[in-house]
N, C-alpha and C positions, 0 to 999 in steps of 0.2 A: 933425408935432406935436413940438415940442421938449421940454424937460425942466420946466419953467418950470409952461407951460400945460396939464401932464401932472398939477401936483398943483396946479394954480388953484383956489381954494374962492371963489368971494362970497360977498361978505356977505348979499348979498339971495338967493342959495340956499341960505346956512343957516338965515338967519328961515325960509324956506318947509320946509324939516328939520324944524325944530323944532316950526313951528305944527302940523306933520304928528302929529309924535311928541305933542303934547300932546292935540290932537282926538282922535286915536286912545286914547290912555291914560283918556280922559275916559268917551267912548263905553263902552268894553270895562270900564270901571269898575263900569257898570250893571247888566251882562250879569253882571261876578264876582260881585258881591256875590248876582245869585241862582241863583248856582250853576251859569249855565248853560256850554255844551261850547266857547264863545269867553272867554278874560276880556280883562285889559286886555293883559298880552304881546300876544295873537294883533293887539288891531285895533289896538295902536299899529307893530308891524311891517307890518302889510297899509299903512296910511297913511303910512310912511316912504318904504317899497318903491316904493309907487305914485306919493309923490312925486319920489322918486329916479329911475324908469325913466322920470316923465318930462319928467324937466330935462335926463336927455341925450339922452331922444327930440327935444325943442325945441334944446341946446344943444353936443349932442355930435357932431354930424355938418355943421357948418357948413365943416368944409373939403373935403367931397365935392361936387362938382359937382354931380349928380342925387343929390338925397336926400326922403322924404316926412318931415318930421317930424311925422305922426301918425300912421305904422303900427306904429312900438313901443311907444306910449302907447294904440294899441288892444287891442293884446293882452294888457293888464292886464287888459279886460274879459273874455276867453274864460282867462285863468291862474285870475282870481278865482271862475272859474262852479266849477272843481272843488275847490279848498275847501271853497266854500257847500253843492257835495254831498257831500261827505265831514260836515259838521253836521249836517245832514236825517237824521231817519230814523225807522222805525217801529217804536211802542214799543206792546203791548195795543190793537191796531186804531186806535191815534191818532196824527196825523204831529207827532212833534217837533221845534225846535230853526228852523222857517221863520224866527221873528222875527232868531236869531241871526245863522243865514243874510245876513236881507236887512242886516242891519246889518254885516255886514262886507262885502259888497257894496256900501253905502252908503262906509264908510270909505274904498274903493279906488277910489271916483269924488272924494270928498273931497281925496286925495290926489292925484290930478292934478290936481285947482282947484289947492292950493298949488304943484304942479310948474308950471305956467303962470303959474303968477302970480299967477291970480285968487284972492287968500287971502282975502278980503270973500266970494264965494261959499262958500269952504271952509267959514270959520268959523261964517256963520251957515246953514249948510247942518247944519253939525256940531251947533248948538245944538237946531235943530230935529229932529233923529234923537233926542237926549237926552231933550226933551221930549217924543216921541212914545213913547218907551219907556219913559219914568217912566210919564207918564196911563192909556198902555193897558193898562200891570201895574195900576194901581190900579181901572180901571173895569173890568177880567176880572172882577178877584179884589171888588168890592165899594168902591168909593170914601167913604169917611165913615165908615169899620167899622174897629175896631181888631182889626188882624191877629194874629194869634201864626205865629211862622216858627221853627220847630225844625226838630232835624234827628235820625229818629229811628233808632234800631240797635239788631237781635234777632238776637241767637245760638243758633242751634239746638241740638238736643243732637248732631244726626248731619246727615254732610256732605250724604246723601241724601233728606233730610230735604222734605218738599210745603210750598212757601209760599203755598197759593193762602189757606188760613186767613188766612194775616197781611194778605196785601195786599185782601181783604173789610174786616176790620177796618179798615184806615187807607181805602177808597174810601168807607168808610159816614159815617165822623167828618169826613176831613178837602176842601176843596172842590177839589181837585186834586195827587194827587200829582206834586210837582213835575221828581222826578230819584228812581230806583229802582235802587240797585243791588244788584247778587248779587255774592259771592265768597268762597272757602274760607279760612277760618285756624285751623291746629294740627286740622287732618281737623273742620271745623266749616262748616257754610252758613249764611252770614251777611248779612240785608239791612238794606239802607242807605236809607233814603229820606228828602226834604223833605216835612216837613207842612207847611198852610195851614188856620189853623183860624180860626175867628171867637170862640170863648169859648176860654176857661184848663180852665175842665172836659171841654170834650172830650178833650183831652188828657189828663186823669188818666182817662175812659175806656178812650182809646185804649189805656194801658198797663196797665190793668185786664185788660180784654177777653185783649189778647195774652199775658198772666202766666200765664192759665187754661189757653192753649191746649195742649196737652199733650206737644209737642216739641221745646217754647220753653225755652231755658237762662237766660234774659237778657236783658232791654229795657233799655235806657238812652236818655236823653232831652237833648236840647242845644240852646240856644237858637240860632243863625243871628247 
């Protein structure tokens, strides 16, 4: 391999780059916006990577005699399984983050369409992931219903402070807490969660309720 063909770019493997990086940005766009544990960084690199590992799987070993080009472009699918379980996990007896999961799994099959070539499969491969994850957020949570998506935050008075109160309160008002977090600031326990409400007024319960409760420093309220 001389020096030349060491730094060869085509044209037609940067379009395939690129449609990678833009499917994938697209994708993970959907996932950011609701908060969840992929955004768009994570699945526009999984779909660059996966297009990249395998344009040299197809194109980087043409001067070895014996070569398979698709056993490095299979091991995208066994690199990607452990990602996918590092996003899974179990939150209050319910398993979170599967949709994310398969969607970035999706991305890194995605991304070998365009390392191949096949960018017609990619794309419209890509479009239908997008649409599958728009409809099925909207048919969970109620299709035809106007949402409210805040994002709500209670500061305790003390770091040891029980939040089983709080989070009664938000499972009663709201149809799914979406993303629940705990963590300490200035010796304080402080949680964090997405609400999914269907009225405006449960919300001003919701921060009723938890005002009263009597550990509670602090409710603040954000829209998403």
């Amino acid at each position: 391999m001389n020096l030349s063909t060491m730094f060869y770019l085509s044209p037609d493997w940067l379009i395939r780059l690129l449609l990678a990086a833009v499917t994938g940005s697209l994708i993970g766009l959907e996932r950011q916006t609701r908060s969840k544990e992929a955004g768009m960084g994570t699945h526009a690199i999984v779909c660059i990577a996966a297009a990249a590992i395998t344009i040299v799987s197809k194109y980087g070993f043409e001067d070895t005699v014996r070569f398979d080009s698709a056993r490095l472009a299979a091991q995208i699918i066994s690199g990607i399984s452990f990602l996918g379980a590092g996003i899974i996990f179990v939150r209050n007896e319910s398993i979170q983050g599967l949709t994310t999961a398969a969607g970035v799994f999706a991305t890194a099959g995605i991304g070998v369409c365009y390392g191949t070539g096949l960018c017609g499969v990619g794309l419209f491969t890509g479009i239908l992931v997008i649409l599958i994850q728009f409809f099925l957020h909207h048919l969970r949570h109620g299709s035809g219903q106007l949402l409210y998506e805040t994002v709500l935050t209670v500061t305790m008075k003390e770091n040891e402070t029980d939040i089983s109160d709080i989070i009664e309160v938000v499972r009663r008002y709201s149809k799914r807490p979406e993303r629940v977090m705990i963590f300490e600031k200035d010796n304080r326990r402080i949680l964090e969660t997405d609400l999914l409400t269907s009225h405006e007024s449960k919300l001003e319960a919701i921060i009723r309720e938890i005002k009263q409760l009597p550990d509670v420093a602090e409710v603040t309220l954000r829209k998403k």
